[in-house]
Backbone as CSV, one residue per row, in Angstrom:
resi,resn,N_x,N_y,N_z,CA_x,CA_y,CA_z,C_x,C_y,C_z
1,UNK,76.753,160.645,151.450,77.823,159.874,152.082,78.907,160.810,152.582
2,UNK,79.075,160.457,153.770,80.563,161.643,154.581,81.759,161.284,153.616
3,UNK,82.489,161.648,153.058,83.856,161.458,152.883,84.825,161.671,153.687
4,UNK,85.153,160.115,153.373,86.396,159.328,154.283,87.742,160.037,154.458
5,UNK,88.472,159.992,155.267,90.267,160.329,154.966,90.563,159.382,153.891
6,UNK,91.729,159.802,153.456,92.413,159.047,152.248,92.620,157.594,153.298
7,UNK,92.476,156.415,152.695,92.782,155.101,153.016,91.405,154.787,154.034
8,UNK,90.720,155.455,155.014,89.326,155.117,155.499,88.413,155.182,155.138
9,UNK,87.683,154.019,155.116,86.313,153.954,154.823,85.038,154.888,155.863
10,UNK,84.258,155.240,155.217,82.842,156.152,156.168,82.758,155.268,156.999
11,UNK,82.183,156.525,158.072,82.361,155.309,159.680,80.575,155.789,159.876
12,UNK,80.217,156.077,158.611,78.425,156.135,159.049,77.658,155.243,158.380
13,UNK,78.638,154.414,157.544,78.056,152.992,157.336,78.011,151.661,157.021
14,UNK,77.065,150.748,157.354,77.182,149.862,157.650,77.778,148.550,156.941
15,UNK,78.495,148.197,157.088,79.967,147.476,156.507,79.239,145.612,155.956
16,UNK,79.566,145.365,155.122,79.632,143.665,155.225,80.965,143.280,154.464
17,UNK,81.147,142.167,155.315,83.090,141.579,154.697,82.545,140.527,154.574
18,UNK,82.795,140.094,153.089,82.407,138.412,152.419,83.901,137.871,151.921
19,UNK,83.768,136.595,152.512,85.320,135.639,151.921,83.913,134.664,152.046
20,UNK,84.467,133.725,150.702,84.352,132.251,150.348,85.537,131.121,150.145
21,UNK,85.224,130.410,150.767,85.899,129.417,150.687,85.711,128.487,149.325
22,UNK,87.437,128.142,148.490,87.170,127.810,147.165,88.384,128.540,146.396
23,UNK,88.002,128.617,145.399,88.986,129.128,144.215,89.508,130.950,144.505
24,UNK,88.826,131.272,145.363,88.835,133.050,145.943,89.980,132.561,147.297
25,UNK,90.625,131.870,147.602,90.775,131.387,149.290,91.816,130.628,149.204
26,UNK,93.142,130.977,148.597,94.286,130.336,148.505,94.840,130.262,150.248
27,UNK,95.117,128.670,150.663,95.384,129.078,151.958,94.763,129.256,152.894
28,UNK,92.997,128.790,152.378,92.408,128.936,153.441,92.499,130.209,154.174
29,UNK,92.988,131.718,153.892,93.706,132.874,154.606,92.548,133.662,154.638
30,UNK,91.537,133.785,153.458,90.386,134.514,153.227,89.321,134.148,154.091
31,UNK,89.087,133.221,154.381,88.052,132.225,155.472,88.106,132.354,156.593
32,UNK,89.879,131.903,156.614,90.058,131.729,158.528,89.978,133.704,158.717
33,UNK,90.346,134.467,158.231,90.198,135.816,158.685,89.172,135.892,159.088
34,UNK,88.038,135.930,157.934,86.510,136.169,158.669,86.274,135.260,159.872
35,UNK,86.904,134.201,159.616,86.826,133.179,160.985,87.058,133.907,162.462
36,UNK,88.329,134.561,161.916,88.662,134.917,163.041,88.016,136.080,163.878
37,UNK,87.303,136.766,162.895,86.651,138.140,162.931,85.492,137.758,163.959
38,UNK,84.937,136.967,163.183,83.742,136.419,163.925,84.312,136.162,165.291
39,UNK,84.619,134.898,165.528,84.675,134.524,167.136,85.596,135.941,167.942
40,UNK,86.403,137.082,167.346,86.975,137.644,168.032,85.664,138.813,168.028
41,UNK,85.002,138.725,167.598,84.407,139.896,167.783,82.692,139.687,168.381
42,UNK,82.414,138.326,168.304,81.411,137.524,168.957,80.188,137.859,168.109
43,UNK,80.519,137.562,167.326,79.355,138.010,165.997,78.080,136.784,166.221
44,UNK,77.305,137.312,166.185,75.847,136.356,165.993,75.385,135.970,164.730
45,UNK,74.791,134.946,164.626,74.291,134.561,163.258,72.894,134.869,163.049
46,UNK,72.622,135.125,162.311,71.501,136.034,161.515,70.719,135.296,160.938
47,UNK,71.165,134.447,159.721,70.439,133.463,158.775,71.186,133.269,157.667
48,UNK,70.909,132.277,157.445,71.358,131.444,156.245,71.121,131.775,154.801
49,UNK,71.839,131.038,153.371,71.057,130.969,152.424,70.872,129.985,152.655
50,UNK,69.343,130.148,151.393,68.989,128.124,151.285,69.953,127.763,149.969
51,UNK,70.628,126.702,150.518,71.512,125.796,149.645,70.684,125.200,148.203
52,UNK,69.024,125.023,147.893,69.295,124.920,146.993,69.182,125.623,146.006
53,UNK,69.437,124.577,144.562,70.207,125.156,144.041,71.228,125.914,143.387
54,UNK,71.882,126.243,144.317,72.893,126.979,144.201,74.095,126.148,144.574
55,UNK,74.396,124.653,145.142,75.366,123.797,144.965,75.507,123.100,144.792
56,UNK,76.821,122.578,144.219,76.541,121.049,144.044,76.943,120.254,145.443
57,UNK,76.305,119.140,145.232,76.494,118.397,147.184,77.109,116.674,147.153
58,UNK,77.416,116.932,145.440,78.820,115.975,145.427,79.929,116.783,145.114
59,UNK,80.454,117.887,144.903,81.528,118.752,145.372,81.760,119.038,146.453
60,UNK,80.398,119.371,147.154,80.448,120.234,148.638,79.776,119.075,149.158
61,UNK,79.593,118.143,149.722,78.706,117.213,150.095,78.284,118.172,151.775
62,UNK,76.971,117.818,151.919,76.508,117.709,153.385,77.498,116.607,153.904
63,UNK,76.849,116.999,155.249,77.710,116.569,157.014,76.905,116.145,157.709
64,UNK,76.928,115.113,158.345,76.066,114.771,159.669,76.639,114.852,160.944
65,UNK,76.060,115.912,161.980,76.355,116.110,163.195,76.045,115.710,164.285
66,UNK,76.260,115.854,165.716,75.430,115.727,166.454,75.481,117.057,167.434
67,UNK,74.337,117.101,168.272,74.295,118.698,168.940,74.489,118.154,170.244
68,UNK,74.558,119.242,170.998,74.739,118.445,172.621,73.849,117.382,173.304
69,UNK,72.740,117.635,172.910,71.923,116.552,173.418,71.830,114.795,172.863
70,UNK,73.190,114.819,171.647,73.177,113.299,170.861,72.413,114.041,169.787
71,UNK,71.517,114.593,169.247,70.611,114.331,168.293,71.196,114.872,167.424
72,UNK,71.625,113.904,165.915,71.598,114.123,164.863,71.153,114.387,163.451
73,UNK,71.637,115.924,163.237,70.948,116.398,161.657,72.253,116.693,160.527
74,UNK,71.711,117.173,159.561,72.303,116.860,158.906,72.630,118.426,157.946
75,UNK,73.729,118.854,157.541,74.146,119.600,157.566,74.657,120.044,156.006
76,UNK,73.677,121.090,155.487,74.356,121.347,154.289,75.397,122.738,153.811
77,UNK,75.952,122.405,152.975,77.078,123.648,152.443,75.922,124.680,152.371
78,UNK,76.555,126.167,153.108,75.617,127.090,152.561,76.106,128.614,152.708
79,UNK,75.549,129.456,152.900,76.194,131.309,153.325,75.577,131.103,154.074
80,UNK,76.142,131.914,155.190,75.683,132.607,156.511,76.003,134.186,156.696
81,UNK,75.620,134.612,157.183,75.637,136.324,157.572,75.701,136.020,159.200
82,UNK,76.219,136.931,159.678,75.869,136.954,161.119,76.340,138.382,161.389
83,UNK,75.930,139.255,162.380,76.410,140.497,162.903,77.325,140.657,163.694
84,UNK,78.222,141.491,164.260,79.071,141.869,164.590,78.661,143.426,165.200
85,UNK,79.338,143.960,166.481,79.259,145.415,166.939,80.712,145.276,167.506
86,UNK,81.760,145.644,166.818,82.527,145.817,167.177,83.511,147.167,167.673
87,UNK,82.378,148.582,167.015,82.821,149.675,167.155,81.921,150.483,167.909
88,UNK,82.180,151.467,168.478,80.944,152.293,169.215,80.621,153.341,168.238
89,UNK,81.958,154.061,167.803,81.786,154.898,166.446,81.605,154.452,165.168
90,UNK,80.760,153.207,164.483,80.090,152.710,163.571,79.469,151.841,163.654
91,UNK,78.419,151.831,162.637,77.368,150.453,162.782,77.609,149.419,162.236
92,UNK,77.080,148.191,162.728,77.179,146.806,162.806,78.123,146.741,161.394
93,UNK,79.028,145.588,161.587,79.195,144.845,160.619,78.662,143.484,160.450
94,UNK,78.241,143.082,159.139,77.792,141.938,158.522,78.992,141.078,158.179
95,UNK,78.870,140.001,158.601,80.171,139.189,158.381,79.280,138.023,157.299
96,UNK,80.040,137.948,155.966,79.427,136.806,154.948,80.804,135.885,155.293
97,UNK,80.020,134.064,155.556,80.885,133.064,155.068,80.385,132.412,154.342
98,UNK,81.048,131.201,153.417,80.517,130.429,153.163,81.291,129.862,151.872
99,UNK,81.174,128.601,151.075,81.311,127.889,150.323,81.351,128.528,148.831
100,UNK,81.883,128.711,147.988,81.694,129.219,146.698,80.447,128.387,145.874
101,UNK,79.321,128.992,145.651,78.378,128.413,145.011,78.433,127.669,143.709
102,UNK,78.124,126.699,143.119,78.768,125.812,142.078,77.609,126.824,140.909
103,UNK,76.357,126.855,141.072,75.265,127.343,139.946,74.909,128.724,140.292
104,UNK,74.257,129.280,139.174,73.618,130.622,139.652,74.041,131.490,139.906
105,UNK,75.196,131.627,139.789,75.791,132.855,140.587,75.276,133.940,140.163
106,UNK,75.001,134.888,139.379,73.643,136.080,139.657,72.966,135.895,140.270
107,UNK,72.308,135.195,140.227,70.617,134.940,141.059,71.058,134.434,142.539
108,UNK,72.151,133.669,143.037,73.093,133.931,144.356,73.212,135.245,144.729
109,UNK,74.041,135.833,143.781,74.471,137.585,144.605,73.403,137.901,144.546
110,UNK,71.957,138.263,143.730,70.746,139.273,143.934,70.479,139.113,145.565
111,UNK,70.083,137.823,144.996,69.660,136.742,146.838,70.661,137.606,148.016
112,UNK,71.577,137.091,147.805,72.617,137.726,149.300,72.738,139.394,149.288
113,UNK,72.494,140.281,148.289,72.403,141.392,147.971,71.343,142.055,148.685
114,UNK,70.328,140.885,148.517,68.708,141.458,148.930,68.906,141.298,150.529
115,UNK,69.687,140.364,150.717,69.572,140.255,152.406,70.279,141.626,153.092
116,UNK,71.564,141.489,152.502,72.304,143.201,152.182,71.108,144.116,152.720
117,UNK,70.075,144.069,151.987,69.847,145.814,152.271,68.691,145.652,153.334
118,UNK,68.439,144.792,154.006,68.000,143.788,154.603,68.024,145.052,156.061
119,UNK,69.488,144.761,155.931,70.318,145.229,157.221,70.996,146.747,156.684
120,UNK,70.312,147.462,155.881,71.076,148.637,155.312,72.316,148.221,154.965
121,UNK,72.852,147.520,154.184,74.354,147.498,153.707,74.811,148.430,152.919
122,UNK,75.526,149.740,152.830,75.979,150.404,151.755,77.134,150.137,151.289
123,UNK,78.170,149.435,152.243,79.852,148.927,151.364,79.898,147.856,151.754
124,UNK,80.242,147.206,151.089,80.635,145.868,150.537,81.927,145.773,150.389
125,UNK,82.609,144.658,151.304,84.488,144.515,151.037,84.385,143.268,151.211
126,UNK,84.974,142.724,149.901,85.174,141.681,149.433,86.713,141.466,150.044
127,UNK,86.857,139.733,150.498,88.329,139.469,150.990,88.749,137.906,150.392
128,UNK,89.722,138.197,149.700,90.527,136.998,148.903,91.676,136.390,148.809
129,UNK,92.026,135.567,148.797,93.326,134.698,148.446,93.843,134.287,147.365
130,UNK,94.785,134.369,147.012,95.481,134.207,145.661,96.780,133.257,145.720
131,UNK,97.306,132.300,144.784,98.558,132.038,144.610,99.625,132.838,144.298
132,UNK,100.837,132.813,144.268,101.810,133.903,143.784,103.025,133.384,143.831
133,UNK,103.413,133.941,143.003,105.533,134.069,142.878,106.077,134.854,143.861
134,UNK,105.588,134.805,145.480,106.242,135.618,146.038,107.052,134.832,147.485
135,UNK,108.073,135.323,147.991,108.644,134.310,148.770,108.070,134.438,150.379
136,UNK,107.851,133.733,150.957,107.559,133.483,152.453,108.163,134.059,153.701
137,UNK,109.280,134.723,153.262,110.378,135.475,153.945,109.882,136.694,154.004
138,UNK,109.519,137.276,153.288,108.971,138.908,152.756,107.320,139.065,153.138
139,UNK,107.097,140.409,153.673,106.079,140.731,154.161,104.662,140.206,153.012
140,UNK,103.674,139.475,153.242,102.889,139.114,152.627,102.065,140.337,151.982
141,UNK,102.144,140.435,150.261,101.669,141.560,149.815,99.943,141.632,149.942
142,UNK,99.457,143.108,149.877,97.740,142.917,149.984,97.563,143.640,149.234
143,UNK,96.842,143.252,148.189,96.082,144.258,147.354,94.771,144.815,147.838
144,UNK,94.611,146.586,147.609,92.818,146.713,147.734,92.707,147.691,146.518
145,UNK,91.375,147.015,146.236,91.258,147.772,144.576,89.682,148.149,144.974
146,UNK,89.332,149.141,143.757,87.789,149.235,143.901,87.992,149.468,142.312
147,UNK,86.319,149.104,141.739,86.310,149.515,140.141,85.746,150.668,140.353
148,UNK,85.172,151.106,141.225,84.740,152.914,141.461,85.746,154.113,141.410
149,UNK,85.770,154.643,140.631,86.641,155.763,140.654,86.424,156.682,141.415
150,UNK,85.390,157.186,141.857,85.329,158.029,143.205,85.262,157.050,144.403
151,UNK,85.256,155.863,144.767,85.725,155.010,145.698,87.420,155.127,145.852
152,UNK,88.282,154.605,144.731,89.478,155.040,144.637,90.131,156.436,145.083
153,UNK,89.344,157.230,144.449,89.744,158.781,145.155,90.169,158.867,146.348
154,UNK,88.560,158.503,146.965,88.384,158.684,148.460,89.417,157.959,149.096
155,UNK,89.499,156.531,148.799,90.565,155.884,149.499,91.790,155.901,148.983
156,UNK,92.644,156.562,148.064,93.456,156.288,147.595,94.226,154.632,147.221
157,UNK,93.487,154.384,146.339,93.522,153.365,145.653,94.252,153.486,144.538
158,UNK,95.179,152.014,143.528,94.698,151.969,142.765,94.262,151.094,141.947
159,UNK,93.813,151.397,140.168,92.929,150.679,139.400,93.279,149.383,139.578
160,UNK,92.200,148.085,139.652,92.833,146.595,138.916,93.089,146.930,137.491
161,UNK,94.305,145.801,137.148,94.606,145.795,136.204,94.201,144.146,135.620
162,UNK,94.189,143.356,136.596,93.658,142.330,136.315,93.081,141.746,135.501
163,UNK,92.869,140.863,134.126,92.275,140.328,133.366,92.109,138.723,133.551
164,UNK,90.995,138.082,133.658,91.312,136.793,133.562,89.880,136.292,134.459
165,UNK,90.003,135.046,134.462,88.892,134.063,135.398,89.277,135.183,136.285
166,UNK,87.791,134.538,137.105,87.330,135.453,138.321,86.295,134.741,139.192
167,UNK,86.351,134.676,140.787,85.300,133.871,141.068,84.269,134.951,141.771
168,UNK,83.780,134.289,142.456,81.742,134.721,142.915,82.042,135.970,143.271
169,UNK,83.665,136.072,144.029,83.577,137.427,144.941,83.310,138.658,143.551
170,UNK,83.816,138.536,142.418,83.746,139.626,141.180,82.465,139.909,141.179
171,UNK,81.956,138.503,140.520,80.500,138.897,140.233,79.165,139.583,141.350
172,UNK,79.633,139.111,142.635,79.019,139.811,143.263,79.405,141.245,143.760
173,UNK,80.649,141.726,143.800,80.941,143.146,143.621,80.524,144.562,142.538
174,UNK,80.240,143.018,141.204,79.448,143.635,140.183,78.255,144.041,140.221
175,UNK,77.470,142.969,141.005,75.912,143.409,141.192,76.189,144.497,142.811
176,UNK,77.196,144.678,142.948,76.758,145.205,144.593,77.269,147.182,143.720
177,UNK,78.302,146.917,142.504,78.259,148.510,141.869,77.000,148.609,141.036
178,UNK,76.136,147.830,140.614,74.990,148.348,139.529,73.916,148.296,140.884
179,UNK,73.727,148.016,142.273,73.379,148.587,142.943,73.157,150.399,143.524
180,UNK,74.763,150.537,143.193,75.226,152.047,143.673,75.767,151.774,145.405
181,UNK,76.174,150.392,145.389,77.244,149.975,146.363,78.100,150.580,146.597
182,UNK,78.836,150.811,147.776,80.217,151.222,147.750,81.365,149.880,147.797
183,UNK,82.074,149.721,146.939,82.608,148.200,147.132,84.289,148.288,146.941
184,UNK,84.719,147.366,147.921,85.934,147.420,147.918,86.614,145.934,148.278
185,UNK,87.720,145.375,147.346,88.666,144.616,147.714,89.848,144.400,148.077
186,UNK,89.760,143.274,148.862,91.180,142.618,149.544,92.163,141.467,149.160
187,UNK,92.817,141.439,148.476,92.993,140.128,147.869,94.894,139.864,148.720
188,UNK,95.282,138.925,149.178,96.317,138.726,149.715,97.152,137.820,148.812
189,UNK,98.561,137.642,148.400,98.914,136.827,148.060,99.903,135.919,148.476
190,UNK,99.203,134.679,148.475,100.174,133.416,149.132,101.169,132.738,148.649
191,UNK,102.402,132.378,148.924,103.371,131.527,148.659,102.797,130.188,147.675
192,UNK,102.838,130.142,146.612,102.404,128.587,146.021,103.110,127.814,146.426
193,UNK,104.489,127.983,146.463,104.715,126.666,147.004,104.073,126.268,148.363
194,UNK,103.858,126.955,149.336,103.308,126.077,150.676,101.864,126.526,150.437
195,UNK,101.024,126.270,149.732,99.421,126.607,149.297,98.794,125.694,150.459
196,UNK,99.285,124.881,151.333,98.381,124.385,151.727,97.811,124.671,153.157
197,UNK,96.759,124.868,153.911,96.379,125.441,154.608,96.427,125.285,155.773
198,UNK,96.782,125.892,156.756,96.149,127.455,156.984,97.809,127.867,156.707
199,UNK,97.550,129.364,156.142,98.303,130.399,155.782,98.088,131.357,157.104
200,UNK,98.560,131.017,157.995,98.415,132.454,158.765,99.240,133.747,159.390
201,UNK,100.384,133.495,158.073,101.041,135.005,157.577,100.195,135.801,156.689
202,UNK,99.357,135.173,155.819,98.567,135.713,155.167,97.673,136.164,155.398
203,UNK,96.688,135.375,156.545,95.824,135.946,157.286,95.621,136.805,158.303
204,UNK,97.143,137.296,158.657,97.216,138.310,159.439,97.388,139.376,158.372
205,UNK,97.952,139.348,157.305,98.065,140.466,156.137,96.769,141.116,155.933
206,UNK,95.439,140.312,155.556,94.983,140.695,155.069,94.024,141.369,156.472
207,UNK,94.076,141.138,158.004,93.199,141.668,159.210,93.680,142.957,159.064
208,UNK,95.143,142.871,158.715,96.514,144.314,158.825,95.498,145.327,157.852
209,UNK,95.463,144.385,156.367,94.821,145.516,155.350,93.456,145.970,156.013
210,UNK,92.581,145.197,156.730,90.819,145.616,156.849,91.477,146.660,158.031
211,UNK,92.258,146.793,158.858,92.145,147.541,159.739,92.837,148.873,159.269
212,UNK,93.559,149.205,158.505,93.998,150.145,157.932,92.730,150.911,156.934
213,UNK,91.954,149.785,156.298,90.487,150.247,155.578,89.983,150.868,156.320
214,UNK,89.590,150.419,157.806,88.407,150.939,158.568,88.882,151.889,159.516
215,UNK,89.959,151.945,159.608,90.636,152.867,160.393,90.150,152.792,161.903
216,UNK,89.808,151.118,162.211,89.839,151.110,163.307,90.674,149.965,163.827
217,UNK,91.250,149.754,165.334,92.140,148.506,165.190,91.282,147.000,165.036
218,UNK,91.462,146.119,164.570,91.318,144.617,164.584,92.040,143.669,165.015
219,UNK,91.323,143.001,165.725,92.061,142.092,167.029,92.688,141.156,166.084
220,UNK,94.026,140.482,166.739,94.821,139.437,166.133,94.668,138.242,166.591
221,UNK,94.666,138.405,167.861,94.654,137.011,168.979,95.640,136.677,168.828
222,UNK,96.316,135.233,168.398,97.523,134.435,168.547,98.453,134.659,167.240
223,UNK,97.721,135.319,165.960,97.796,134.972,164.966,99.243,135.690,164.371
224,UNK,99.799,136.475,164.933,101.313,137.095,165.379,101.958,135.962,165.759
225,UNK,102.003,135.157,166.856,102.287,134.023,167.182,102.257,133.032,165.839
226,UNK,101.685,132.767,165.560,100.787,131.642,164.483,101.733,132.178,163.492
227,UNK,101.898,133.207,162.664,102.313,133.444,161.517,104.104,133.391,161.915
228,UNK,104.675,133.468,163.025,106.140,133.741,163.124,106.048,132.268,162.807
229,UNK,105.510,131.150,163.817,105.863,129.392,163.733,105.318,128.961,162.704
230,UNK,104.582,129.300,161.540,104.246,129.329,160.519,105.905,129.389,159.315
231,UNK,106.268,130.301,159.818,107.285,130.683,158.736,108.867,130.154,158.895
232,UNK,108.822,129.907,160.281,109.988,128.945,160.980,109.886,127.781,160.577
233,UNK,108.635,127.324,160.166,108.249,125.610,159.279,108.517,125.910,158.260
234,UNK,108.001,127.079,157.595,108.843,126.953,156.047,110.068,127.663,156.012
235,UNK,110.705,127.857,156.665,112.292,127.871,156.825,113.098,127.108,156.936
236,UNK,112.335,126.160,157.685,113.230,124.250,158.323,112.921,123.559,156.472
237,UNK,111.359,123.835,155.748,111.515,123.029,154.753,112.606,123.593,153.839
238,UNK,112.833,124.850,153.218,113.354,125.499,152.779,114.760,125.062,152.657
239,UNK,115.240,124.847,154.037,116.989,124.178,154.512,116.993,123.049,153.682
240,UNK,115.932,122.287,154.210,116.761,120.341,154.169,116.042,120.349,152.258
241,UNK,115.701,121.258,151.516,114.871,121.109,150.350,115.759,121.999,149.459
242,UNK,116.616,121.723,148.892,117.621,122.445,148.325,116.973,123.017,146.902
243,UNK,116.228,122.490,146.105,115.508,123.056,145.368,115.018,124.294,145.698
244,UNK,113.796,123.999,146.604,113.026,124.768,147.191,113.869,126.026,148.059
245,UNK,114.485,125.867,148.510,115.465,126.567,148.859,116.239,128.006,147.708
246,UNK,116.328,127.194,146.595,116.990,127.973,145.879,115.541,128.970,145.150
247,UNK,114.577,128.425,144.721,113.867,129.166,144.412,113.442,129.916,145.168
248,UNK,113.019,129.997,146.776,113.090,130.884,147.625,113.579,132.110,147.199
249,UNK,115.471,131.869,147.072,116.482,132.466,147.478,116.288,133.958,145.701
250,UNK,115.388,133.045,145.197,115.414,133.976,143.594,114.181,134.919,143.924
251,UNK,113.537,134.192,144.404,111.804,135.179,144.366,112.082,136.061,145.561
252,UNK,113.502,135.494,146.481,113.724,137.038,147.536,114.808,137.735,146.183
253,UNK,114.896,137.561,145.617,115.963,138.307,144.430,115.578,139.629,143.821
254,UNK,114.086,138.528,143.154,112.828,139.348,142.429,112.258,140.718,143.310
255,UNK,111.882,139.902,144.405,111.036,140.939,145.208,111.694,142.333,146.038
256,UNK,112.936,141.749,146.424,113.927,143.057,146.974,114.352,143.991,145.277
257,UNK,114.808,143.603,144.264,114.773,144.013,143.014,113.141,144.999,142.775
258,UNK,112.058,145.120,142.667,110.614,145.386,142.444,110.943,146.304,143.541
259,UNK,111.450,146.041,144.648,110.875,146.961,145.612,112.007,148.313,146.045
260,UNK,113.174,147.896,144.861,114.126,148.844,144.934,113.553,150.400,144.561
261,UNK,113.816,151.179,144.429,113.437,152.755,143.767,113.181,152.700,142.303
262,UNK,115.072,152.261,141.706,114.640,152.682,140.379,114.570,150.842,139.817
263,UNK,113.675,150.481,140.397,112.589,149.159,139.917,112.185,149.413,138.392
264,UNK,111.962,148.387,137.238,111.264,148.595,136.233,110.748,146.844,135.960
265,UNK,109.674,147.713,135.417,108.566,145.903,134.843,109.968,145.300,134.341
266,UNK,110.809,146.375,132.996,111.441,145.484,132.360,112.564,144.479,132.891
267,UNK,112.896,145.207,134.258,113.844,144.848,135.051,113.985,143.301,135.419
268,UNK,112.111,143.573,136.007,111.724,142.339,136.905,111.559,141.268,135.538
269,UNK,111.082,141.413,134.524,111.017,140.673,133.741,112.263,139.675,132.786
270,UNK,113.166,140.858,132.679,114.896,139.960,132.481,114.966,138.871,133.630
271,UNK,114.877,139.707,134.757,114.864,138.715,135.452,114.674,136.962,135.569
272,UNK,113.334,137.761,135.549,112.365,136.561,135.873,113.170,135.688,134.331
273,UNK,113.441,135.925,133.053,113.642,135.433,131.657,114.759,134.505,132.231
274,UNK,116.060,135.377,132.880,116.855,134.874,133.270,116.976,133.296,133.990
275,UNK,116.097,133.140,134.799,115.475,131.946,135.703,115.115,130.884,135.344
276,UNK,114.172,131.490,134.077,113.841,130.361,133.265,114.813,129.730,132.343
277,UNK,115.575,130.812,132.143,116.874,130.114,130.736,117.881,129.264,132.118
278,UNK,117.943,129.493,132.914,118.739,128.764,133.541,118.216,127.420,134.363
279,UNK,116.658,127.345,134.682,115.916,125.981,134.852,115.937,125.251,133.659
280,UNK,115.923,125.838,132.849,115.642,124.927,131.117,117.207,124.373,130.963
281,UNK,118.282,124.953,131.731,119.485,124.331,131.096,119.820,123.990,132.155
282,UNK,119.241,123.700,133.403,119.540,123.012,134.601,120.837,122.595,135.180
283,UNK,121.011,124.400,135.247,122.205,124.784,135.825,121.653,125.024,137.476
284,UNK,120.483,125.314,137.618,120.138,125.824,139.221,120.990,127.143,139.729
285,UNK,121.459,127.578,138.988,122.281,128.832,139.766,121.901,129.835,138.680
């Protein structure tokens, strides 16, 4: 394998970016990216998984469509792969979408793994959405982690520290390192209070992070546009929502505080103590 500059990934091989939609996809931000990847980059579809087993279809229920000609079929939750050539100086990218699988998940990732090498896949970048304590005003944070320590090197990374539930994207990063994968994540984090979708401050965060990965540019389209009138709506709620407003006005408190120099956990944590002793005695200030 060539080694990368610090923060780029090898441009001698062949890339796949998986977001699922689900518990990985706060915001819908993880989805619509690849969404966007795809149609901006005119990616073709490749093939499917077969859905069964692997969902449930009273969680995810099938769809009935119709195609141009009237004729209707019927449409189940599933992964798709499709290709992408978006660079002249690297090969294809594999674009994964799809639904978070309810069963199986090993025997899912082997499956999508096997298609992986299918198409020579050697890195694997996983892309995610998260809830957070962070305010809507402030540049949307992106995490990229790898559990590879010579992955980290190369890119200057660093470690997760993370403990806790985890969805498909883990476990399949897991089988893609006992491969001898190169694997890397994206995880963005969204405003909880406006969780509901589309996030597309977030989803420009996280195109910002893949293009800084690949060290090549990635198209935005409108989504500059999209994310300013995005944030002008939660500015108007913010006003007439005086609550909401004020908690805003603390988590920009927190976050300019964290992002000062001489910042400390313990700092942010009085803090944060502070907030709570004063919601519990519902003073609001």
């Amino acid at each position: 394998m060539t080694e990368p500059s610090p923060g780029i990934m090898p441009r001698d091989q062949a890339i796949m970016l998986v977001a699922f939609e689900g518990w990985n996809d706060a915001g819908s931000a993880a989805s619509e990216a690849l969404g966007h990847l795809a149609e901006a980059w005119d990616a073709q579809h490749v093939e499917s998984m077969d859905p069964e087993g692997y969902y449930d279809f009273q969680v995810n229920r099938p769809f009935v469509e119709s195609d141009a000609d009237g004729n209707r079929r019927l449409v189940y939750p599933s992964t798709s792969l499709a290709t992408a050539h978006p660079y002249t100086t690297r090969p294809p990218v594999v674009l994964v979408q799809g639904h978070e699988p309810s069963f199986r998940w090993p025997s899912f990732c082997r499956d999508l793994l096997d298609q992986a090498a299918e198409h020579d896949i050697r890195t694997l970048v996983t892309v995610g959405a998260l809830l957070a304590d962070v305010p809507h005003t402030r540049p949307i944070p992106v995490t990229t982690t790898s559990e590879s320590t010579n992955v980290r090197v190369w890119l200057d990374l660093e470690p997760s520290t993370y403990e806790g539930p985890v969805g498909i994207v883990a476990v399949l990063a897991a089988e893609a390192r006992r491969r001898r994968m190169m694997t890397v994540s994206l995880w963005a984090a969204v405003p909880h209070y406006v969780a509901q979708p589309p996030s597309p401050k977030a989803t420009l965060a996280l195109l910002e992070g893949l293009e800084r990965l690949l060290g090549d540019p990635v198209p935005r389209g409108t989504l500059v546009e999209d994310a300013a009138e995005w944030q002008r709506g939660v500015d108007e709620l913010a006003q007439q929502d005086t609550e909401i407003g004020d908690y805003v006005r603390r988590l920009e408190q927190a976050k300019d505080t964290a992002d000062r120099p001489e910042a400390s956990g313990d700092a942010i944590a009085q803090e944060f103590e502070r907030y709570l002793r004063r919601r519990d005695q519902g003073t609001g200030g």
